[in-house]
C-alpha positions as CSV (number, residue, x, y, z in Angstrom):
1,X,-18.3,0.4,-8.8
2,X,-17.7,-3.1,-8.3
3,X,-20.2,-5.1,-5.7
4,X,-18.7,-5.3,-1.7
5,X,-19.2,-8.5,-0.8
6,X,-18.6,-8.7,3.0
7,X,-18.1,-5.1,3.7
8,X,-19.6,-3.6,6.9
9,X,-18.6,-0.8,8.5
10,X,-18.4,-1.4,12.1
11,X,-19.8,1.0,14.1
12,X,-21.2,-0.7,17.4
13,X,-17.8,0.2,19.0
14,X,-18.9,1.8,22.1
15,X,-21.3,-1.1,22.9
16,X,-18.0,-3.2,23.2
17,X,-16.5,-3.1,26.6
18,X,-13.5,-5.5,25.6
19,X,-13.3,-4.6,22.1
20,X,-9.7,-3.3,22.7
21,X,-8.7,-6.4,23.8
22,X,-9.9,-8.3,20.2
23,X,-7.0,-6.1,18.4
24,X,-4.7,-7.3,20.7
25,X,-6.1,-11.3,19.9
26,X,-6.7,-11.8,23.4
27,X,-10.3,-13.8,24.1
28,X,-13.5,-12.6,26.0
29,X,-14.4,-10.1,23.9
30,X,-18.0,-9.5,22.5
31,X,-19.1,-12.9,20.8
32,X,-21.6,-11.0,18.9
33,X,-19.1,-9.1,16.8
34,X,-17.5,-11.7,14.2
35,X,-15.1,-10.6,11.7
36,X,-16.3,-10.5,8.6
37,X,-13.2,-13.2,7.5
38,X,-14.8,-15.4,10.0
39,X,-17.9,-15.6,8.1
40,X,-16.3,-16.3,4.9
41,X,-14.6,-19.4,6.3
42,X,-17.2,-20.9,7.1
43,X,-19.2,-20.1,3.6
44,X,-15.4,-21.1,2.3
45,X,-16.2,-24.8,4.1
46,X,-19.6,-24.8,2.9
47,X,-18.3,-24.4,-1.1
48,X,-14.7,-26.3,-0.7
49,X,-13.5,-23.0,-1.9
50,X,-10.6,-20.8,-1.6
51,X,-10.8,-17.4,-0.2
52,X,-9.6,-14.0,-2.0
53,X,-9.4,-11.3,0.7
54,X,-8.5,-8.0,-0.9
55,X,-7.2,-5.2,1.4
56,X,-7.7,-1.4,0.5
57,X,-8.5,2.0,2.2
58,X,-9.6,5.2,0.1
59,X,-6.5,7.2,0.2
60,X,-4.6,4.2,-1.7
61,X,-3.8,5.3,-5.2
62,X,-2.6,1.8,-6.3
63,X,-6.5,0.6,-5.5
64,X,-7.9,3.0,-7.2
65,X,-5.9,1.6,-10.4
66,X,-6.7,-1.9,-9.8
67,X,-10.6,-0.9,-9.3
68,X,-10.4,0.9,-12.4
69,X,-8.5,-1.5,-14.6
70,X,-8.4,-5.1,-13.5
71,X,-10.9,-6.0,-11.0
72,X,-13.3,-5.9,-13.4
73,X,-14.7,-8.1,-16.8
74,X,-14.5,-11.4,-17.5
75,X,-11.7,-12.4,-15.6
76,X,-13.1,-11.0,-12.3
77,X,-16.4,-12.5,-12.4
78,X,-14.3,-16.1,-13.3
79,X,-12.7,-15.4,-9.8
80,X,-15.9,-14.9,-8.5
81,X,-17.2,-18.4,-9.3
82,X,-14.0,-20.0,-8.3
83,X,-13.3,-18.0,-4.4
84,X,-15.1,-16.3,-2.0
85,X,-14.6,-12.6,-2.1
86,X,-13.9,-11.0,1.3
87,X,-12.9,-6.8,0.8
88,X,-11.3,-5.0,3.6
89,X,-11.3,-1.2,4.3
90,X,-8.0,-1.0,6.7
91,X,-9.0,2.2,7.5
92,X,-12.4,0.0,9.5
93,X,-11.8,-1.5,12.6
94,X,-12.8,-4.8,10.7
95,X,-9.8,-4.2,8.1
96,X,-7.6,-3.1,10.6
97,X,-7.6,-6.2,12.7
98,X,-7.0,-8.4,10.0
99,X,-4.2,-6.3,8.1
100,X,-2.2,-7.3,11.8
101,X,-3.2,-10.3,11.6
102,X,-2.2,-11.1,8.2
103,X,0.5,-9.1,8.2
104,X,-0.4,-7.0,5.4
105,X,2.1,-4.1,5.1
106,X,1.5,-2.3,2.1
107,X,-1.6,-1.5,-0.3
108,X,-3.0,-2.9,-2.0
109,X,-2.4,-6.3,-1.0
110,X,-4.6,-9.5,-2.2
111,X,-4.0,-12.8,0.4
112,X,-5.6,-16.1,-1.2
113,X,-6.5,-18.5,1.9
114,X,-7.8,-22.1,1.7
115,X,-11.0,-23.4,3.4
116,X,-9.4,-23.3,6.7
117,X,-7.6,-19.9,6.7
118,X,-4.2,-21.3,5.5
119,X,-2.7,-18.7,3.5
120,X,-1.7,-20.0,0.0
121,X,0.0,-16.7,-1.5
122,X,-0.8,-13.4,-1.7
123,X,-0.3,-10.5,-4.7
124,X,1.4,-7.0,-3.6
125,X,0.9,-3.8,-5.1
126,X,-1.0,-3.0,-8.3
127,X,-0.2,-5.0,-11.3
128,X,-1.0,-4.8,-14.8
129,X,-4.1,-7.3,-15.6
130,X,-2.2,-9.7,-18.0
131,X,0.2,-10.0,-14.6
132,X,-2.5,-10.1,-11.8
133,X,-4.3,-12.4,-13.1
134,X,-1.4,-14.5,-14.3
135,X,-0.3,-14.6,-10.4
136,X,-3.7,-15.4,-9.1
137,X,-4.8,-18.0,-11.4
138,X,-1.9,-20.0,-10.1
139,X,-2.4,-19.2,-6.6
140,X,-6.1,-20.1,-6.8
141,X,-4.7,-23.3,-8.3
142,X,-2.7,-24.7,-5.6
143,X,-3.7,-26.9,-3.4
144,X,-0.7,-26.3,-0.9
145,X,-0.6,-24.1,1.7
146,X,2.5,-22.0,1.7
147,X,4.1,-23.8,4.9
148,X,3.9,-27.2,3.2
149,X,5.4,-25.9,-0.2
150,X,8.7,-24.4,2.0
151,X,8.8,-28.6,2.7
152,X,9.2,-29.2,-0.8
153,X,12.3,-27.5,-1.3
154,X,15.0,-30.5,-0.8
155,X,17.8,-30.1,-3.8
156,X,18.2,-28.6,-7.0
157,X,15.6,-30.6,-8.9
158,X,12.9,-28.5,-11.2
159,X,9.9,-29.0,-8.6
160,X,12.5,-28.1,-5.6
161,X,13.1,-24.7,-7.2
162,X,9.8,-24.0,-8.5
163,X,8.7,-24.3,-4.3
164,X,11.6,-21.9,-3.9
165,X,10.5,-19.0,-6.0
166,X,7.1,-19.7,-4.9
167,X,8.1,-19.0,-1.0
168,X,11.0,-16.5,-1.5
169,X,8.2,-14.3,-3.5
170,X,6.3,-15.0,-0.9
171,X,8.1,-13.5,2.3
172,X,9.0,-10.8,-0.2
173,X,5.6,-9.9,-0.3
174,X,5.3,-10.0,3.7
175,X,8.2,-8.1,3.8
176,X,9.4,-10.1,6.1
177,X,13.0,-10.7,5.5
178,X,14.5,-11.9,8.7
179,X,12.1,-15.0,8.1
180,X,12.9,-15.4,5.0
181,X,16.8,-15.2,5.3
182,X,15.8,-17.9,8.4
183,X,14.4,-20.0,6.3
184,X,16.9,-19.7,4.1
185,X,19.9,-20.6,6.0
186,X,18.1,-23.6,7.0
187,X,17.8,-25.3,4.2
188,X,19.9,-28.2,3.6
189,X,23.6,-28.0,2.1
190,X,22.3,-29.3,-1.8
191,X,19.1,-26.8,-1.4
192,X,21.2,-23.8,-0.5
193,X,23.6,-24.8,-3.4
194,X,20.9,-25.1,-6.0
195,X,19.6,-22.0,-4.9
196,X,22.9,-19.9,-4.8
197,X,23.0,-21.4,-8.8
198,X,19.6,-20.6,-9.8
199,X,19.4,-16.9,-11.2
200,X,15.7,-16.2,-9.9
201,X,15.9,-17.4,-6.5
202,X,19.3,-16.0,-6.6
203,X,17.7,-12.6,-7.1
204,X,15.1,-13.4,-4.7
205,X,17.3,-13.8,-1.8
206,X,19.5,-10.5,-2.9
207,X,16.3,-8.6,-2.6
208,X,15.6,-10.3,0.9
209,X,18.7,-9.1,1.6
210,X,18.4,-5.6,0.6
211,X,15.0,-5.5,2.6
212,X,16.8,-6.7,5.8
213,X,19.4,-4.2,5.5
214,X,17.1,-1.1,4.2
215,X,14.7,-2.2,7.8
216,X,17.9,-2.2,10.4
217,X,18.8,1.0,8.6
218,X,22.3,-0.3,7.8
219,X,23.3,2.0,5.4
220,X,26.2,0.7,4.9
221,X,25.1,-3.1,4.1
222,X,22.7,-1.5,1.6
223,X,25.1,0.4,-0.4
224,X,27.3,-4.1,-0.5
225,X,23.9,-4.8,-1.3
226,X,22.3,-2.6,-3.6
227,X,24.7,-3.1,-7.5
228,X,23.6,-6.6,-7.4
229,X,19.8,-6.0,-7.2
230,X,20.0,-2.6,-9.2
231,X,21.5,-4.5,-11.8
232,X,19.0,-7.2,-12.6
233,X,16.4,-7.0,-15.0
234,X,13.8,-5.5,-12.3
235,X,11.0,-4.4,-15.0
236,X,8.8,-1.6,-13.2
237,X,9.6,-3.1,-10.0
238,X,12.8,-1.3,-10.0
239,X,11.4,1.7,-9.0
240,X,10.3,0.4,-5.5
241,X,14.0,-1.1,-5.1
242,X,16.0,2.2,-6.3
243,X,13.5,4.0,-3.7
244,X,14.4,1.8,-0.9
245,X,18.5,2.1,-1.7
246,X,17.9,5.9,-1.9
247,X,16.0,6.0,1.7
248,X,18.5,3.7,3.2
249,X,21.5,5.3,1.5
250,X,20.6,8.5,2.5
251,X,23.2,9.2,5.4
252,X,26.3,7.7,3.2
253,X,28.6,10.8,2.6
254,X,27.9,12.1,-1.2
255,X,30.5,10.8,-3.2
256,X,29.8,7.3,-2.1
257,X,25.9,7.7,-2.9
258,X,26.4,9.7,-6.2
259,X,29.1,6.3,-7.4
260,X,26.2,4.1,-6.2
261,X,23.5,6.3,-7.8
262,X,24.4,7.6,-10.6
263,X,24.1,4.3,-13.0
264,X,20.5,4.4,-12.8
265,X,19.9,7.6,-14.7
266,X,19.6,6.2,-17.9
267,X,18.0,3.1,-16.6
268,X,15.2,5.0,-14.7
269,X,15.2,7.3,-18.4
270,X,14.4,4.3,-20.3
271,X,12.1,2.9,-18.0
272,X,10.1,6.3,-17.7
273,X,10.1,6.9,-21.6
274,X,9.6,3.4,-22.8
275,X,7.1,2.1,-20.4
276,X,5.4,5.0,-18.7
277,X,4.8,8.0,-21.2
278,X,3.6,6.1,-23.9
279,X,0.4,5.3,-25.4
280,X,-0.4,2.4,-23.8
281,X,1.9,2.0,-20.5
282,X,3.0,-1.2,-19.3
283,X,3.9,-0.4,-15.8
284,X,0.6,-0.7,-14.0
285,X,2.4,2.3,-10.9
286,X,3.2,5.1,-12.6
287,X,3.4,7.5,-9.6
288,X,6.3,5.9,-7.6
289,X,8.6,5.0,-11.7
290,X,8.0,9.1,-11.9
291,X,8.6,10.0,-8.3
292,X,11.6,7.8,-8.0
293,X,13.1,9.7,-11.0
294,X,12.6,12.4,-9.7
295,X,14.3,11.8,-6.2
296,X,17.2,10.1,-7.8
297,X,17.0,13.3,-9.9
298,X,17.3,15.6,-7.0
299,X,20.0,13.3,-5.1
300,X,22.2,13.4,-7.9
301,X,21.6,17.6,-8.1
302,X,19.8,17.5,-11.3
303,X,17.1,19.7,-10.1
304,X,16.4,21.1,-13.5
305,X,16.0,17.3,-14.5
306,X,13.5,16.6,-12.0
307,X,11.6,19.2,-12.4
308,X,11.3,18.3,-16.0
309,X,10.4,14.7,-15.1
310,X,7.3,16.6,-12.9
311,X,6.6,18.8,-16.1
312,X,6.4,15.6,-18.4
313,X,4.0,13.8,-15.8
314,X,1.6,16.0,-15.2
315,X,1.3,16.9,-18.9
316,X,1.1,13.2,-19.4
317,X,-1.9,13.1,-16.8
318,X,-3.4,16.0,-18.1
319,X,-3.6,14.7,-21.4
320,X,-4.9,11.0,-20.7
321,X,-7.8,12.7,-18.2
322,X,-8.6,15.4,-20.8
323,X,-10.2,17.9,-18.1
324,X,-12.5,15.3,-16.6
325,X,-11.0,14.1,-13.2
326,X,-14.0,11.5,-13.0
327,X,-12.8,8.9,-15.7
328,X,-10.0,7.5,-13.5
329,X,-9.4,8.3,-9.9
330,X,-6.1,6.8,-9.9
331,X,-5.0,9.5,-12.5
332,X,-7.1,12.4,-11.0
333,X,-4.7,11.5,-7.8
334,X,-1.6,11.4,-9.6
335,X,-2.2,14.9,-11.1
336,X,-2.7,16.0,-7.3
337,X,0.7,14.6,-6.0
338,X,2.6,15.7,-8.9
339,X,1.3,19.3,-8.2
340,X,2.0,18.9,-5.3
341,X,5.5,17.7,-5.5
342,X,6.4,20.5,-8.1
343,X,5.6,23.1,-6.1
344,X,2.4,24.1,-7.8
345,X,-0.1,25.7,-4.8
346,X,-1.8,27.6,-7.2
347,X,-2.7,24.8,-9.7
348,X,-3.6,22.6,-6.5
349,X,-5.8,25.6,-4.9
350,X,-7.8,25.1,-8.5
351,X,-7.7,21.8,-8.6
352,X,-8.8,20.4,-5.1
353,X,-12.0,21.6,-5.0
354,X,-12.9,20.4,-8.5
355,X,-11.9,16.8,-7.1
356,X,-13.8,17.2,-3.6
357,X,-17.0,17.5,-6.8
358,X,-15.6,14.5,-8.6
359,X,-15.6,12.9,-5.5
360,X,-18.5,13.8,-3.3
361,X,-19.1,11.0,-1.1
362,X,-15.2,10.4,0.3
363,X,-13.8,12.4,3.4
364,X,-10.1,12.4,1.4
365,X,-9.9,15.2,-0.3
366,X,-11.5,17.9,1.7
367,X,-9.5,15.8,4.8
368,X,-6.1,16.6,2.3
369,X,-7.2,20.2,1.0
370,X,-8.2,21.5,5.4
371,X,-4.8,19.6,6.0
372,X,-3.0,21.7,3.5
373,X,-4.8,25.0,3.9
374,X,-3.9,24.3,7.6
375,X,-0.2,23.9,6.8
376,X,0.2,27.6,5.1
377,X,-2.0,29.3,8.1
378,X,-5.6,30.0,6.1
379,X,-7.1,28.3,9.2
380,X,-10.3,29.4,8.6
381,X,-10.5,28.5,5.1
382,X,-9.4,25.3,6.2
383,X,-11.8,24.9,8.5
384,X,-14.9,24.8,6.1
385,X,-13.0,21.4,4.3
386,X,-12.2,19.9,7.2
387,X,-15.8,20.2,9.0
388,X,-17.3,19.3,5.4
389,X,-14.8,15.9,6.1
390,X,-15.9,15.0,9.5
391,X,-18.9,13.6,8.6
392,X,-17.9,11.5,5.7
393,X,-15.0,9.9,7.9
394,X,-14.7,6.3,9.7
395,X,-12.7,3.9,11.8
396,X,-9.2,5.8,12.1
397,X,-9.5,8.7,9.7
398,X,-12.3,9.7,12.0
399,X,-9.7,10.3,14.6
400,X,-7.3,11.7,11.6
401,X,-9.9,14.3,10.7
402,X,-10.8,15.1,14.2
403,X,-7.3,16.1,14.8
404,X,-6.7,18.2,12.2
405,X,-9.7,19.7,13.1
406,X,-9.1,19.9,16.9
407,X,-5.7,22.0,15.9
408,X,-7.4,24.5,13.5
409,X,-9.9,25.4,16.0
410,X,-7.4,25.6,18.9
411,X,-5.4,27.6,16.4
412,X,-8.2,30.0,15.8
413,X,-8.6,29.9,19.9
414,X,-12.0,28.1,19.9
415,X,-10.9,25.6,22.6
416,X,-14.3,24.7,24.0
417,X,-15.4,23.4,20.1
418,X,-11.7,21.6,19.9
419,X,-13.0,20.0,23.1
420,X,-16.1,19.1,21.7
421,X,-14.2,18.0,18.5
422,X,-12.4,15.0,20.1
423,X,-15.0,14.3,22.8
424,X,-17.1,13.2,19.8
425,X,-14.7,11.5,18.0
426,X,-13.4,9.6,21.0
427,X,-17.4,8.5,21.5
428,X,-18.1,7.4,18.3
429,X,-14.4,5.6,17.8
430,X,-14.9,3.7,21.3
431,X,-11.9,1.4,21.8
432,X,-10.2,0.9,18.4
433,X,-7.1,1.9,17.5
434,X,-6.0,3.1,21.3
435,X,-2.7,4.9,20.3
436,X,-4.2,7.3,17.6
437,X,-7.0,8.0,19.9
438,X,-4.4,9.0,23.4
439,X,-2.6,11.2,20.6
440,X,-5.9,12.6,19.9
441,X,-7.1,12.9,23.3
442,X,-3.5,14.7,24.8
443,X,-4.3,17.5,22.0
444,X,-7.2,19.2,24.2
445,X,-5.7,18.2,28.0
């Protein structure tokens, strides 16, 4: 396990009268609780030195697979010596604050910040190392912030497009596409021209594009929008776009999303056996390449094809663990949602609590065995997992677990204990996340 360098797990919550009002920004709250990115700025003053700030939370599958494979060796501890490392549990009150702030909106995401809190890119997702640290070292090498490299982009000249890319990625990676499109549209006429011309950013803005239609739920501007980006030589990434046409496609009567579908059979076929069940994979996700076959499997009605696709990938997992679930979490996980997505109860009955041993210090898996128990009525059964999460659990899976375990006991009509449940939780959460904890608190009015 990799050293935490400014983790701390806030838990003086109830000692903070105004501590609600520091997640919404607003000042007077307690000046003795500092965010932990507050003390790395100033260290990042100190040193002249950018800052890395890696967000996470222990359900994230995609972390797992960047612990295990690329924040590690020599290249890590390089990164070490040239930033300062801040690492951010979103599932904290700490992580949460700055995930708004930063406007993080997936996991993992890595934001690279110079000495004054300036964001000068950020990474999304896992990547493959060769790619990571491809993207970082160039980030860590500017000496830009991202608002001063949009200035750059003037005309069609080599540097003006090279600023492009660099800030259409970036907004991509915010997922903030009305900003981007903004931005766009107010470039200059020989900027927008050069761009328009220029494959990449061309690409770039399609995907923007998509985005912004895929978030107003326009499914019929995503169906206009979708051949061009489909199209393109997406590598692994395709995946994530496929899923988001499917999702926003989904209302489009059947003919019209089977003509707009059906082309990326045997692209998603290729992609799965040439990049994913192989020897040595080169797309760092597996899970979403395999479970975006199979949807587009299922919304074509090849159900017999996507169960196979389930059958391949867990015998892939299978194999690559060989029966020890310890020697990479972010497999061990992807044997669990592939069971689960076939169908298998039986094989997941097995295999849950042989990860709850794997894993013995983390509330997630009995938290996701209770839950499921729960789901098919074997309340009491599911009671033992969840109470054997509560203590284990933090920041807003505290209130997660509590609720879960609030509706078992009410199920089993042990109101008083649900009372006592929440009452606890409630305490020990004190004013973070407010809306999970009303949802929480209405369950036992």
């Amino acid at each position: 396990m990799r050293p935490r360098i400014f983790r701390r797990w806030i838990e003086r919550s109830r000692e903070l009268a105004a501590g609600a009002l520091l997640l919404a920004g607003a000042a007077g709250a307690d000046e003795a609780w500092q965010p932990p990115l507050d003390e790395a700025l100033r260290q990042a003053q100190a040193q002249h030195a950018p800052i890395l700030v890696e967000f996470h939370a222990p359900w994230c599958y995609s972390c797992y697979y960047m612990a295990h494979h690329v924040l590690n060796g020599a290249e890590w501890e390089s990164v070490k010596h040239q930033a300062v490392l801040v690492d951010l549990d979103t599932d904290a009150p700490e992580g949460s604050y700055w995930k708004d702030r930063l406007a993080v909106k997936a996991l993992p995401s890595y934001v690279v910040l110079d000495e004054h809190g300036d964001e000068l890119g950020r990474i999304l997702a896992e990547q493959t190392r060769g790619e990571f640290y491809r993207q970082l070292d160039a980030i860590l090498a500017r000496t830009s912030t991202l608002e001063a490299v949009r200035d750059k982009v003037k005309d069609g000249n080599a540097a003006s497009l090279k600023a492009a890319h660099e800030v259409l990625k970036a907004y991509y990676a915010r997922g903030d596409a009305d900003a981007a499109l903004a931005w766009l549209n107010g470039l200059p006429g020989a900027a927008r021209t050069a761009l328009d011309k220029d494959p990449k950013a061309r690409l770039w803005g399609d995907r923007l594009r998509l985005m912004q239609a895929a978030q107003r739920k326009d499914a019929a501007q995503c169906a206009a929008l979708a051949p061009p980006v489909l199209a393109a030589d997406l590598g692994c990434e395709r995946a994530y776009e496929l899923d988001r046409v499917m999702e926003c496609s989904a209302s489009l009567p059947a003919a019209t999303r089977s003509s707009l579908l059906s082309p990326q059979k045997p692209v998603m076929t290729r992609l799965l056996y040439g990049r994913v069940f192989v020897a040595h994979p080169s797309c760092a996700d597996a899970r979403s390449a395999v479970l975006t076959a199979a949807d587009l499997d299922q919304a074509l009605g090849y159900t017999g094809a996507a169960d196979d696709v389930l059958e391949r990938a867990i015998a892939d997992v299978k194999q690559r663990l060989g029966g020890n679930l310890e020697k990479d979490r972010n497999l061990a996980d992807n044997l669990r949602v592939y069971l689960e997505r076939a169908g298998k109860a039986d094989e997941l009955d097995l295999l849950y609590p042989k990860l709850i041993a794997a894993y013995p210090n983390d509330y997630v898996y009995p938290y996701r065995y209770g839950k499921s128990l729960a789901a098919r009525g074997y309340y009491r059964q599911a009671l033992i997992y969840l109470q054997e999460a509560g203590p284990k659990a933090y920041g807003i899976n505290r209130l997660n677990v509590a609720e879960q375990l609030a509706r078992v006991l009410l199920k089993l009509n042990r109101t008083d204990d649900a009372r006592q449940v929440v009452a606890d939780a409630l305490k020990a959460n004190g004013p973070w996340f407010p809306e999970d904890a009303a949802k929480l608190k209405a369950l036992v009015r």
